[in-house]
ROROGU-196479 format. One record per atom (N, C-alpha, C): residue in one letter; x, y, z. Coordinates in steps of 0.2 Angstrom, whole numbers, padded with zeros to 4 digits, always signed. Atoms other than C-alpha are relative to their C-alpha. Layout:
// ROROGU-196479
aXYZ...
// end
This chain:
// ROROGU-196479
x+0006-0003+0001x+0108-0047+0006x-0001-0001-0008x+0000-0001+0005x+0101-0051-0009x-0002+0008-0005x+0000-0001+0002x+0098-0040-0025x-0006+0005+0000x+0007-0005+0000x+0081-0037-0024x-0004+0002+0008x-0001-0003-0008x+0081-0034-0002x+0001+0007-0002x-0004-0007-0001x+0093-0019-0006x-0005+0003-0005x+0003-0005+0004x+0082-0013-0019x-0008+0003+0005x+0004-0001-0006x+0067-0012-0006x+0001+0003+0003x-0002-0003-0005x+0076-0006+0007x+0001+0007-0002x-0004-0005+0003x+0082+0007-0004x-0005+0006-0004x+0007-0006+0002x+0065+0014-0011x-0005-0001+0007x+0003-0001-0005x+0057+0012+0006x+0004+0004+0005x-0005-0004-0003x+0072+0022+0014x-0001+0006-0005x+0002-0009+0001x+0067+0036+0001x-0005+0002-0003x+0007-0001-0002x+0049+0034+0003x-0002+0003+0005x+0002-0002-0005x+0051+0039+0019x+0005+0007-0001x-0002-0007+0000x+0062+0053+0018x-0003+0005-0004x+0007-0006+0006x+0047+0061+0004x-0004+0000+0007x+0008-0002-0005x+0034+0058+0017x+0002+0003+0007x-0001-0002-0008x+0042+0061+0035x+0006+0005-0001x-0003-0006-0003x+0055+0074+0030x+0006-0002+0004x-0004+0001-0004x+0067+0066+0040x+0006-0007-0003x-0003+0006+0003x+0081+0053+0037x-0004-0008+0004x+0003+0005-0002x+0075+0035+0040x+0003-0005+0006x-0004+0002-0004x+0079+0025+0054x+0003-0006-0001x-0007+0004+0004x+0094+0016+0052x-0001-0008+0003x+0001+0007-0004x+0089+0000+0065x-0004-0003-0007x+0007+0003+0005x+0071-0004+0052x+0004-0004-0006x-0002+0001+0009x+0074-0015+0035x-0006+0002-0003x+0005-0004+0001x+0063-0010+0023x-0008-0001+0001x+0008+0000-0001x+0046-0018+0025x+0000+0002+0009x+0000-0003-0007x+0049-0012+0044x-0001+0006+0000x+0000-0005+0000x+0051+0004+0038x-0009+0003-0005x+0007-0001+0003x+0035+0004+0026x-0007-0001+0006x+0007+0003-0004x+0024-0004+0041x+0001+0007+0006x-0002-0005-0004x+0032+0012+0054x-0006+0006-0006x+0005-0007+0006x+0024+0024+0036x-0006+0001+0002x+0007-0002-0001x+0008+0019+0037x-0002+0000+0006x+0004+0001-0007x+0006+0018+0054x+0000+0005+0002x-0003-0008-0003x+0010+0039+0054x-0006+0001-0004x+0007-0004+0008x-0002+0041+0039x-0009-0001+0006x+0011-0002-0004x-0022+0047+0045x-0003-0004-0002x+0003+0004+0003x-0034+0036+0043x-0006+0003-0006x+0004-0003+0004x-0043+0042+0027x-0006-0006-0001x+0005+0003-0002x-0062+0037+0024x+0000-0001-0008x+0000+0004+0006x-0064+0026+0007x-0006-0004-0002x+0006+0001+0002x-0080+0027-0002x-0001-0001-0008x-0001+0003+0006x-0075+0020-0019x-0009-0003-0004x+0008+0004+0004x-0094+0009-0022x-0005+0004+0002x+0006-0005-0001x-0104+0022-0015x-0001+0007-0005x+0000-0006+0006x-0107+0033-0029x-0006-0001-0003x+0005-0001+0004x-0122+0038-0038x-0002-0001-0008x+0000+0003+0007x-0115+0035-0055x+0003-0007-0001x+0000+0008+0002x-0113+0016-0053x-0002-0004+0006x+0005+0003+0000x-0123+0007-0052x+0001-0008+0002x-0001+0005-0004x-0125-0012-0044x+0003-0005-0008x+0000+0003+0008x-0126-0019-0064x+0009+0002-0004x-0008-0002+0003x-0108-0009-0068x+0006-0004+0003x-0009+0002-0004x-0096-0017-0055x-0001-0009-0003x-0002+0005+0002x-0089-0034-0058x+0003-0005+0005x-0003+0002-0007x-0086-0046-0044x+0003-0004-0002x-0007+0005+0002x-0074-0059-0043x-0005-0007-0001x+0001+0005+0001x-0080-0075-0049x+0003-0005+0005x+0000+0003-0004x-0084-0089-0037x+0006-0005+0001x-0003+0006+0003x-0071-0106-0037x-0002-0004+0000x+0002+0008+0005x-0077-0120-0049x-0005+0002+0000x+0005-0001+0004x-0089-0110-0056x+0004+0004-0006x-0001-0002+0010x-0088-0109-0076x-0003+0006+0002x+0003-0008+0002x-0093-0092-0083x+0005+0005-0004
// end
């Protein structure tokens, strides 16, 4: 296992013991265990552009490919 696996493994194993309260289960590696996280977490409602103080002129979208600018 490389280096940077165990290091994954090892902060998603005490991501999950912050959020669940519980030890992690020992089968999951860690993106296994990040993909079980979210899939306990609520679904929250995400209304970031809809706001009254910004404006369509403020936000900044992503520039097209193979266009200058």
């Amino acid at each position: 296992m490389s280096s940077r696996t165990a290091r994954i493994e090892a902060e998603a194993a005490a991501l999950w013991r912050e959020l669940c309260d519980e030890a992690p289960p020992a089968e999951a590696e860690g993106g296994e265990m990040l993909e079980l996280m979210l899939r306990r977490l609520p679904p929250v409602s995400y209304d970031r552009l809809n706001s009254p103080f910004l404006s369509r002129s403020a936000v900044s979208w992503p520039k097209r490919a193979g266009r200058a600018g």
